[in-house]
Every structure is written in structure tokens, then in C-alpha cells.
VMD Tcl script that draws the C-alpha trace (Angstrom):
set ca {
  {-6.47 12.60 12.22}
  {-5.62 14.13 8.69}
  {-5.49 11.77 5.92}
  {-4.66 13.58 2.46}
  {-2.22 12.83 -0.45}
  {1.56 12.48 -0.07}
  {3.95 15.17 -1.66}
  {7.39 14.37 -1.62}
  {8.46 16.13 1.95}
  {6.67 13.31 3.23}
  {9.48 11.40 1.98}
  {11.11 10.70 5.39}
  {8.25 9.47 7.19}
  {7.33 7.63 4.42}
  {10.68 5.73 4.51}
  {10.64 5.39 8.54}
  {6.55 3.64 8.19}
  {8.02 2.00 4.96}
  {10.73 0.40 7.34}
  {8.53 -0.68 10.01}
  {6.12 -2.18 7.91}
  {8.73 -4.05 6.50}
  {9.65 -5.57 10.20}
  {5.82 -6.08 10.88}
  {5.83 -8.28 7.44}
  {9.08 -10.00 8.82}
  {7.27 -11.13 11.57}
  {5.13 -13.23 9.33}
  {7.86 -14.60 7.50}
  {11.58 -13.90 7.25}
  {11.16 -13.92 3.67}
  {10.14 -10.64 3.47}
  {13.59 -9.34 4.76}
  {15.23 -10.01 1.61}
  {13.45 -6.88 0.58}
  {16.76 -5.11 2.27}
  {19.19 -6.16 0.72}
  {17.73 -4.43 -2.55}
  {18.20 -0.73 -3.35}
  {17.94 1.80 -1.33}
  {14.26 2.32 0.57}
  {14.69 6.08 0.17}
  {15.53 6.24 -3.24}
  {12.62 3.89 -4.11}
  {10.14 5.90 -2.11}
  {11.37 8.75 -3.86}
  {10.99 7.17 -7.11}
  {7.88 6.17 -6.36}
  {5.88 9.34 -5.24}
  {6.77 10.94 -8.44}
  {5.39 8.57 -11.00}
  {2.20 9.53 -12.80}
  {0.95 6.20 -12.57}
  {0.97 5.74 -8.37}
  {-1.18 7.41 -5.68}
  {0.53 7.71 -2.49}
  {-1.66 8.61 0.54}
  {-0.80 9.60 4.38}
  {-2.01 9.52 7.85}
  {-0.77 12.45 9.77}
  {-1.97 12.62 13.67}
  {-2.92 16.28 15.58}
  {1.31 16.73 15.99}
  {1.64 16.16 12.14}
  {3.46 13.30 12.45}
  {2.84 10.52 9.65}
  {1.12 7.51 11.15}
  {0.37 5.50 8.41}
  {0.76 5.28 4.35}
  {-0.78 3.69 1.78}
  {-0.65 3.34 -2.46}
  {-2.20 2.40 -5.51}
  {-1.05 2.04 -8.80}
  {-2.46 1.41 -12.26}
  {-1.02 -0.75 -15.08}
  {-2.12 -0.21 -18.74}
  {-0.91 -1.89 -21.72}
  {-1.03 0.71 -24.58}
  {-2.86 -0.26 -27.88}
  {-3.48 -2.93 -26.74}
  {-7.10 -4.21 -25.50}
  {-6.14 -5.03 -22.23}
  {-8.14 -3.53 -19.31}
  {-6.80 -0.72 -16.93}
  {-5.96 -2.46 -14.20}
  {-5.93 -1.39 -10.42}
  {-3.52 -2.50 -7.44}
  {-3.73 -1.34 -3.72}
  {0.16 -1.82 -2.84}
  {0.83 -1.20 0.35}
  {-1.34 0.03 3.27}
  {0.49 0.31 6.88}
  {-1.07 2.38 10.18}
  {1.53 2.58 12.79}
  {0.05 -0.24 15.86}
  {-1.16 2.58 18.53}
  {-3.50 4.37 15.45}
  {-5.03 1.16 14.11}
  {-8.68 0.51 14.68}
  {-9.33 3.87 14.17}
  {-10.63 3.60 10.65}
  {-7.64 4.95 9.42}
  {-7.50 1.88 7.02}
  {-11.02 2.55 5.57}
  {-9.91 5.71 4.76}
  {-7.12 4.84 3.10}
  {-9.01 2.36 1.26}
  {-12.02 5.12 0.12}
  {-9.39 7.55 -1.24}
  {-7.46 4.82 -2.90}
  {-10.72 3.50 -4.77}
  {-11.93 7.30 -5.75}
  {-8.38 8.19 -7.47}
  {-8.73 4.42 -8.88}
  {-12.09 5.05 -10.71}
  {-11.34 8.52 -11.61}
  {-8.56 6.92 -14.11}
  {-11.51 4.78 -14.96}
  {-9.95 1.53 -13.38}
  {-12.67 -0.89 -12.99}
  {-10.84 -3.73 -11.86}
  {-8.72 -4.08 -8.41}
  {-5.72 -6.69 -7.15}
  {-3.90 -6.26 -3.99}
  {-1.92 -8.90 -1.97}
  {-1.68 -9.88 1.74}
  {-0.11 -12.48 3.86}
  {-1.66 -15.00 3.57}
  {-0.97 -14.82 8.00}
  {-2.08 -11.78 8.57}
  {-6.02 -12.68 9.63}
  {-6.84 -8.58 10.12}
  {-5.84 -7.15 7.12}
  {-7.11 -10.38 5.17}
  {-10.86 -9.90 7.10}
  {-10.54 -5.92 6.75}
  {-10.36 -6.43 2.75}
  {-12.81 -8.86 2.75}
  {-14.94 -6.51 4.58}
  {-14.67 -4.20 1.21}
  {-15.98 -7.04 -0.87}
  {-12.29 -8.41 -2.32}
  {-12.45 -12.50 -3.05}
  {-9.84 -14.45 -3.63}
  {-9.25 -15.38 -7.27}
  {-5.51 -16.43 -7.34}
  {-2.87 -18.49 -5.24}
  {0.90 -16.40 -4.69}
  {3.41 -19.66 -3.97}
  {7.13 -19.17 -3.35}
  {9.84 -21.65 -2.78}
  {13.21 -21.04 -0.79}
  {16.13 -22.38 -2.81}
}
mol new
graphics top color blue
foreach p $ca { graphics top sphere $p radius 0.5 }
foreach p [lrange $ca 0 end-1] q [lrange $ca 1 end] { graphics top cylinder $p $q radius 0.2 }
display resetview
């Protein structure tokens, strides 16, 4: 297993683990499916793997296929004294590679390229549902500190 940083020809298989991730969320809650009906997945990806400000990582098995993804991302305020803030974004491992510390890894590289822009505070999100992701990140020492509500109209 070969975990290293994405470069835009992972683009594709990006998109494809981007897609079933999205299905694996749906699973939790069909509210996550309004996320299609937004813009395009590949232009977003795209979008995203350029911008200074996001670290996009990827999984690649002994075939070099892409297994899993993950990102980061830092928000700043300029001139302003607001700390450099930190957010692991999305982290997905394709079901027959998970368990196989894949995730771990994901979350090491994310934190180095974190504190190397001298980020020294962290936020992600999970479903609130989804009891392995929400033990793996309180494995790494995460708490919870805030409440995400939403309300179908």
C-alpha cells in the first residue's frame, strides 16, 4: 500500500472514491444526496487539488489503483488576529482496504502538512451515525466541542 500526495492525474479516481463516499454518507442519511444536485464533482475535485490552501492525499494499492483519499485545509483570516485554523475534510478508504491502517496514515500525513503551516488548532466533522470513524478520531485525541443541527424544510 502506497499512500503519498495527490497530483492532479489522480483526478479520476479521486472523483470515482469522491462518488462512493458520497453513497456510503447517503446511507446514513439521504440528506447527504443533495450534494448532487450541485456542480459538477469533477470540476470541484479539480478545483480543489489546485488550491494552495488544501492537502489532498491518496491510497494507491500494489495495481496502482486509488483506494482511498483524504484532505485538509487551512483557513486564515489576514491581518487579522485570528488563529490559523486546521480542518481534516474528507477521509474515505474503499470497504475491502479498511482496517488496514490506511486511515492512520492518512491522518499522520494530514497532521505533519497541518503543523508545517504552523496550524495548531484542528476541526473535522463526522456523522454523527457513523460509530467507526467517530471512535477512530477519538482514538487521535479529537473531543467534541460543538453540536452541527440541520432541519429539512
Amino acid at each position: 500500500m502506497n499512500v503519498r500526495k495527490a497530483t492532479p492525474n489522480d483526478l479520476e479516481g479521486i472523483v470515482k472514491l469522491g462518488n462512493k463516499m458520497l453513497d456510503f454518507h447517503c446511507t446514513f442519511d439521504p440528506y447527504y444526496c443533495i450534494y448532487r444536485e450541485y456542480d459538477d464533482i469533477n470540476d470541484f475535485y479539480k478545483d480543489e487539488l489546485c488550491k494552495k490552501d488544501r492537502f489532498y492525499i491518496v491510497a494507491e494499492n500494489d495495481d496502482c489503483e486509488l483506494v482511498g483519499f483524504a484532505s485538509a485545509s487551512i483557513t486564515s483570516i489576514p491581518n487579522t488576529p485570528t488563529p490559523v485554523i486546521g480542518s481534516l475534510i474528507a477521509s474515505f478508504v474503499s470497504e475491502d482496504y479498511r482496517r488496514q491502517g490506511i486511515g492512520t496514515e492518512f491522518y499522520k500525513k494530514r497532521m505533519d502538512w497541518l503543523k508545517s503551516h504552523n496550524v495548531k488548532h484542528v476541526e473535522m466533522s463526522v456523522d454523527a451515525h457513523n460509530k467507526t470513524a467517530l471512535e477512530l478520531w477519538k482514538k487521535f485525541g479529537f473531543k467534541n466541542y460543538q453540536y452541527k443541527l440541520k432541519l429539512d424544510l
